[in-house]
N, C-alpha and C positions, 0 to 999 in steps of 0.2 A: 791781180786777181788771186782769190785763194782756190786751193785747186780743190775739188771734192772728187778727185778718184785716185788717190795716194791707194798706194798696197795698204793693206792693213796685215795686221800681226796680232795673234791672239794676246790678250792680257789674261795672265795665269791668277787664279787665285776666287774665282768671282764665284759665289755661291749663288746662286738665281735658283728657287722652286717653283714648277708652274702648278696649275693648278687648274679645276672646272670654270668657265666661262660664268660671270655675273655681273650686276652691276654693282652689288656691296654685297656683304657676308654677315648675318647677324648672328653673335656667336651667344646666346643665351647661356645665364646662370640661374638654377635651381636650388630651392631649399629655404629654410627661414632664414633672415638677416644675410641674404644674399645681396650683390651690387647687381642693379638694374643690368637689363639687357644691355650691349654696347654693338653698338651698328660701326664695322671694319670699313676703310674705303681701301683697297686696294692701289696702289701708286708705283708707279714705274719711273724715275728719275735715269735719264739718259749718264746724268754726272754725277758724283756722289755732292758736290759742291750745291746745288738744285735739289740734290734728295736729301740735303742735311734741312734746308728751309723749310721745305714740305712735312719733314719730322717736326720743326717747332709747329709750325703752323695746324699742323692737322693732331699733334698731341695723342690721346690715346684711342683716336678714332680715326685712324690710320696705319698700314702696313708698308712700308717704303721699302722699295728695293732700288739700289744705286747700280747700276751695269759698271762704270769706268769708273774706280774707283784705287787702282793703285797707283802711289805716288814715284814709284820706279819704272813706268813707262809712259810715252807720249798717248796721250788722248785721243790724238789726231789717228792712230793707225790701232783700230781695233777689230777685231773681226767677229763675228756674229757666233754664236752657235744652238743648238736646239733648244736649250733654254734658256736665254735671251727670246728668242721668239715667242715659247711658250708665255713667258711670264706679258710681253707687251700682248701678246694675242688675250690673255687673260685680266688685263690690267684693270681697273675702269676709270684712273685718271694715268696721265702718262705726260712727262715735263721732257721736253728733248731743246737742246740750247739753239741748234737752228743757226741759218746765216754760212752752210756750210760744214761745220764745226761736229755734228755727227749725223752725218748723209745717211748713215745704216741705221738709224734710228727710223728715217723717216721708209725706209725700204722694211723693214718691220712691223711698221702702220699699213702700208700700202695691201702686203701682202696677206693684212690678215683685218678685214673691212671689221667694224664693229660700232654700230649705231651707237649704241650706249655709252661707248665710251668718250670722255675727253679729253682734249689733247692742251698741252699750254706749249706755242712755240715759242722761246721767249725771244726771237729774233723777230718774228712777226709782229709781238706785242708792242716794243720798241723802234720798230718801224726801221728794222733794219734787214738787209736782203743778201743773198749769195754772191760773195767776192769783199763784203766788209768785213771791217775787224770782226771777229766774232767772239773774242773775250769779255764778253758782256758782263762776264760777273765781276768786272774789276772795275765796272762803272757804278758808284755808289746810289745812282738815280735810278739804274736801271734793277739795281738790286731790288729796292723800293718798288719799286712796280711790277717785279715777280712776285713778290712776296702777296702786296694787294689780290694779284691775281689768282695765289693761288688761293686764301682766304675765299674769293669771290666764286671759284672752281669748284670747292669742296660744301661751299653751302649750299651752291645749286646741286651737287650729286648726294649732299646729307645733309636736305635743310633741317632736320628734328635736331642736330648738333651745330645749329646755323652761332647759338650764344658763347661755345665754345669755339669754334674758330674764330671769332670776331675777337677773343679776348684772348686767344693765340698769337692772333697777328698783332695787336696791342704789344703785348709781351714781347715778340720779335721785334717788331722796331727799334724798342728801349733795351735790347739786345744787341743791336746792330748801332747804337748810336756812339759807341766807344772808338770803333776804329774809326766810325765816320766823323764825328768830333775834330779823330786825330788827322785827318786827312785837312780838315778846316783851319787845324793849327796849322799847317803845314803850308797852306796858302797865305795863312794870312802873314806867318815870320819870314820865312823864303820865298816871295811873290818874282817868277822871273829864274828861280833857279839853274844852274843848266846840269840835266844827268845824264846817262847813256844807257840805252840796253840792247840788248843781243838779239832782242826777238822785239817784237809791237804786241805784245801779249802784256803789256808794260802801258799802252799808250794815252788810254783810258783813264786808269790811275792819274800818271802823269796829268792828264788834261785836269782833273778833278783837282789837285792838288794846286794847279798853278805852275808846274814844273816846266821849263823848258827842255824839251829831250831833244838835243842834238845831233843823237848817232842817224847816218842816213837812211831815209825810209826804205830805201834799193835792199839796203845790209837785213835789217829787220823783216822783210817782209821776205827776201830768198829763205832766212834760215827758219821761220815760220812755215812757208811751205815746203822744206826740208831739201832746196836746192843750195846751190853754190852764190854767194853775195856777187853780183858785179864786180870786178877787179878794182875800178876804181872807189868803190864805195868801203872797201877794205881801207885802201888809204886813206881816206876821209875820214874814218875813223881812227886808225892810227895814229893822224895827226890831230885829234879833237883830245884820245889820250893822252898824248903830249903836251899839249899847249898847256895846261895846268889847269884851265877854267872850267873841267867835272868836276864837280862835288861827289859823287857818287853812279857807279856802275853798276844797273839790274840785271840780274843774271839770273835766266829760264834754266831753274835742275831738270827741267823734264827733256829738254830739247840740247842735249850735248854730242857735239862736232872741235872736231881739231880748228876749226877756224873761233868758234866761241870760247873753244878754249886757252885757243892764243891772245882772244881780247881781254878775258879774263886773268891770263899771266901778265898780261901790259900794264892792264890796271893796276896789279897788287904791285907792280915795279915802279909805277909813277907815284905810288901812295894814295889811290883814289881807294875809295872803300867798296866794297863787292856789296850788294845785296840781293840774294836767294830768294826766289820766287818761283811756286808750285804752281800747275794748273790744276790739278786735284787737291780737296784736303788732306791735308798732310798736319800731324799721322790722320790715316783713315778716319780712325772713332773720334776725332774732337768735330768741334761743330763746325759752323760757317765760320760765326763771328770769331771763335778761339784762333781761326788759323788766320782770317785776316785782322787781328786784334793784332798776333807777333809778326803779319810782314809787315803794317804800317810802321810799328814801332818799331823795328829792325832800319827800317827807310828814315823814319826822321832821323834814328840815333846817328845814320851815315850821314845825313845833310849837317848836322850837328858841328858843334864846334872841330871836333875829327874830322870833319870834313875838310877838304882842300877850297 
């Protein structure tokens, strides 16, 4: 099970302004040959990964703000502070990943009731519940169904800009279909694969892909919840690195321990290829698709002839 009461630890860097309570903001423009009024939806993205889609999708009639959004600490351990709350207390749509994944998200809805607003869980959506994977954004299917939804979220809170999000989310799709494309390649050349990774933040992918991920669930799912792997599941791995039959090693930058980082010295010793994997976009400012456009294409390049 995944644990949802981990310490948390501030992430430095988050600019969050709150602001008066409403359900949208029309900020008019005056004078001749002026642009029409534009009606603001106000959005609160638990991730910046959630707050980059909500950006395509909701376009210039939207103000997104991403809470967790640096790429130099784990997601999992965040802690709240006065404006984080201000802003979800003010929000009037609000996207939290859910399934565990950011508990104090939903301790920030609780605490601050608000008829008007709405919420998108995207664990809820996909029908997924506390103690599952909750790396949901690495499931290509489930991306797709955030995205619908929030298209679908943003009409009901701005139906008058109901033609523009509708051709927002148009647009994101045919934005998102490069890495998902490449995820299709990847199934269909390498069907059966076997890779490893360090963490199950990986596993998703992997499934989508067709990949066989080998390393034990035991190993993945301890350093996920940021404990010690079972002894024996160390070994099991050390000997799957050995055997010669990885093609390639995923490897979580955000979740680093002297025991990941010993699987990851094994790997570059047996000639298996490492590939780096964010749970935040990384860097910050590129989009969804940019950042998983370069881990797919990083991932096939290892499965590749380089590969083992």
């Amino acid at each position: 099970m995944y644990k949802t009461s981990r310490p948390f630890y501030l992430i430095g860097g988050l600019l969050v302004v709150g602001g008066i309570a409403y359900l949208f903001v029309a900020h008019p423009r005056t004078g001749a040959g002026t642009p029409p009024q534009v009606n603001v939806v106000h959005v609160v993205a638990a991730e910046n990964f959630w707050g980059s889609l909500a950006e395509q999708v909701g376009g210039a009639h939207v103000e997104v703000t991403s809470i967790v959004s640096d790429p130099n600490a784990d997601p999992h351990e965040y802690e709240t502070d006065a404006a984080t709350a201000r802003a979800v207390a003010n929000a009037d749509y609000v996207i939290e990943n859910g399934a565990g994944y950011d508990e104090w998200m939903q301790k920030l809805l609780d605490a601050a009731p608000n008829p008007k607003r709405t919420v998108l869980n995207v664990a809820s959506l996909v029908q997924k519940k506390e103690g599952d994977n909750p790396h949901l954004w690495y499931d290509p299917d489930y991306v797709k169904s955030a995205v619908k939804q929030m298209e679908s979220d943003l009409t009901d809170i701005d139906p008058a800009d109901a033609a523009s999000y509708e051709a927002n989310y148009e647009a994101t799709l045919s934005s998102l279909a490069g890495y998902q494309d490449c995820i299709a390649a990847i199934r269909s050349a390498l069907p059966g694969a076997r890779v490893a990774a360090t963490e199950d933040i990986f596993v998703y992918l992997a499934d989508a892909a067709g990949l066989d991920l080998v390393s034990p669930p035991a190993f993945m799912q301890a350093v996920a919840e940021g404990n010690d792997p079972p002894a024996s599941s160390v070994v099991d791995f050390e000997n799957q690195l050995k055997s010669g039959g990885v093609r390639a090693l995923v490897y979580n930058e955000q979740t680093v321990t002297p025991i990941t980082e010993h699987m990851k010295a094994m790997a570059a010793e047996y000639g298996i290829p490492v590939v780096g994997i964010t749970e935040t976009v990384e860097p910050p400012d590129a989009s969804f698709e940019t950042w998983m456009d370069a881990e797919v294409a990083s991932l096939a390049n290892a499965l590749g002839p380089s590969g083992k």
